[in-house]
N, C-alpha and C positions, 0 to 999 in steps of 0.2 A: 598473498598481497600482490603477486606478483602479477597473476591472472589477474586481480582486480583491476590491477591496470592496464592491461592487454584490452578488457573489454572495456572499460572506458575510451580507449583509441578507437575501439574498433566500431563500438557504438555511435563514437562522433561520425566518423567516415559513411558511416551506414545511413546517416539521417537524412544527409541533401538526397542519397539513391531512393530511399520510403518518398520523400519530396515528389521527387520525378515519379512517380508512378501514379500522380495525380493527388490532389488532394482529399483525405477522405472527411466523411459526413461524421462530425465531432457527434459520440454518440452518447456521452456522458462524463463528470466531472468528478475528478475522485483528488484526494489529500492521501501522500503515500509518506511514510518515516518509521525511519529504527526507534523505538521507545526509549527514554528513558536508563541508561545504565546499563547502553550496548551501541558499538561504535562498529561492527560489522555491517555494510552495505552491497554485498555484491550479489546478492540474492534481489534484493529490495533495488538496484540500478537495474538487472535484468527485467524483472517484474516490471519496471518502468516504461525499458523498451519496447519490450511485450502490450503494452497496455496501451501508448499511445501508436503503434502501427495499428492498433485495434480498432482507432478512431476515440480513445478519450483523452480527455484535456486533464492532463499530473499537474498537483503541484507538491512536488519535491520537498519536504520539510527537515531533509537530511538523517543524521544521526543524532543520537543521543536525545534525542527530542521529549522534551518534559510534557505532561498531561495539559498543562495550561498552554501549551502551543498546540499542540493539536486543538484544543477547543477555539482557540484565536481562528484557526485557520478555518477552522469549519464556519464561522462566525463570518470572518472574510471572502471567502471563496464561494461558500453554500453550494459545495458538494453533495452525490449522492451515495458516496461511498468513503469510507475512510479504510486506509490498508494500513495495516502497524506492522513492519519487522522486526522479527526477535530470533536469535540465535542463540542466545544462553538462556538457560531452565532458572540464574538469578534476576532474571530481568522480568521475566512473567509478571510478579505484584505490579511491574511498572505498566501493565496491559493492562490489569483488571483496576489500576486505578485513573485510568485515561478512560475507559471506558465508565466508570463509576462519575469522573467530572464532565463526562458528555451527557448522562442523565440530570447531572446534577444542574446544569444550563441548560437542559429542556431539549436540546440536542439530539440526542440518541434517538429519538423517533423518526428523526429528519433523514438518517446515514444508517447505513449496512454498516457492519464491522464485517472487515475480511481480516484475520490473521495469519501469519505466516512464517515459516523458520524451518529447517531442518531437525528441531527438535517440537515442533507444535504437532497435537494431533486432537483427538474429534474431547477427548476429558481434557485437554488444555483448552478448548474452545469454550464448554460447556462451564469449566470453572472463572473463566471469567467475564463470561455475557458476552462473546462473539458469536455474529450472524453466523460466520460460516469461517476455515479452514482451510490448508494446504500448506502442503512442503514442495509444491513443485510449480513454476510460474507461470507453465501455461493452463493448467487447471484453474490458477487464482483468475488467469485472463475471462478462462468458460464461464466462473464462476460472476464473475463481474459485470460479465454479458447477459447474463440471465438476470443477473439484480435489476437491471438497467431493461431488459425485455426487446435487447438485441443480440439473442440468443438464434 
């Protein structure tokens, strides 16, 4: 927890410096949030920072975030990407049912699913209809970049 907030200071301080170094060419719009029945964020705030030095536009949907907010937000925002963080192996159902009401609103066609967590890997992808995977944030960034075809 402690680190958690180490890098939220650190991250703020770091923003105006990414600032200064010119503005980059917004390259894509992604919806980033801990699923559901997990209030770990410090993977999923790294990921964040990572993603918009990268050049796309976050919008942040926090923790614990229930399947009816992520489709609010894809609804609102009309991203091409949705990222869901997960850290506990009980929260998973909370993935493959967020992703289940992204079909179920026609949704899913529209967004990539990226998921991600220190305990996600290519059978937890596979089991609940994720585009794609990772446990590490700058591969989620590659991976995102290629979704987007600024790779």
């Amino acid at each position: 927890m402690i680190a958690g907030e180490i890098f939220k200071t650190v991250s703020e301080m770091l923003k105006p410096r990414l600032k200064e170094k010119g503005e980059r060419k917004e390259i894509g719009t992604m919806v980033i949030g801990t699923v559901e029945g997990d209030v770990h964020d410090l993977g999923k705030n790294i990921a964040k920072v990572l993603l918009e030095a990268a050049g796309f536009r976050v919008y942040d949907l926090g923790v614990d975030v229930p399947p009816d907010e992520f489709v609010r937000a894809v609804k609102q925002y009309n991203p091409g990407i949705v990222g869901m963080s997960c850290l506990l192996t009980s929260a998973w159902k909370s993935i493959e049912r967020t992703i289940r009401r992204l079909k179920e609103e026609g949704l899913k066609d529209r967004v990539k699913v990226i998921i991600g967590g220190a305990m996600i890997n290519e059978r937890v992808a596979k089991m609940v209809g994720a585009d794609a995977w990772t446990n590490d944030a700058k591969k989620g960034v590659d991976i995102c970049k290629r979704f987007v075809g600024a790779d």
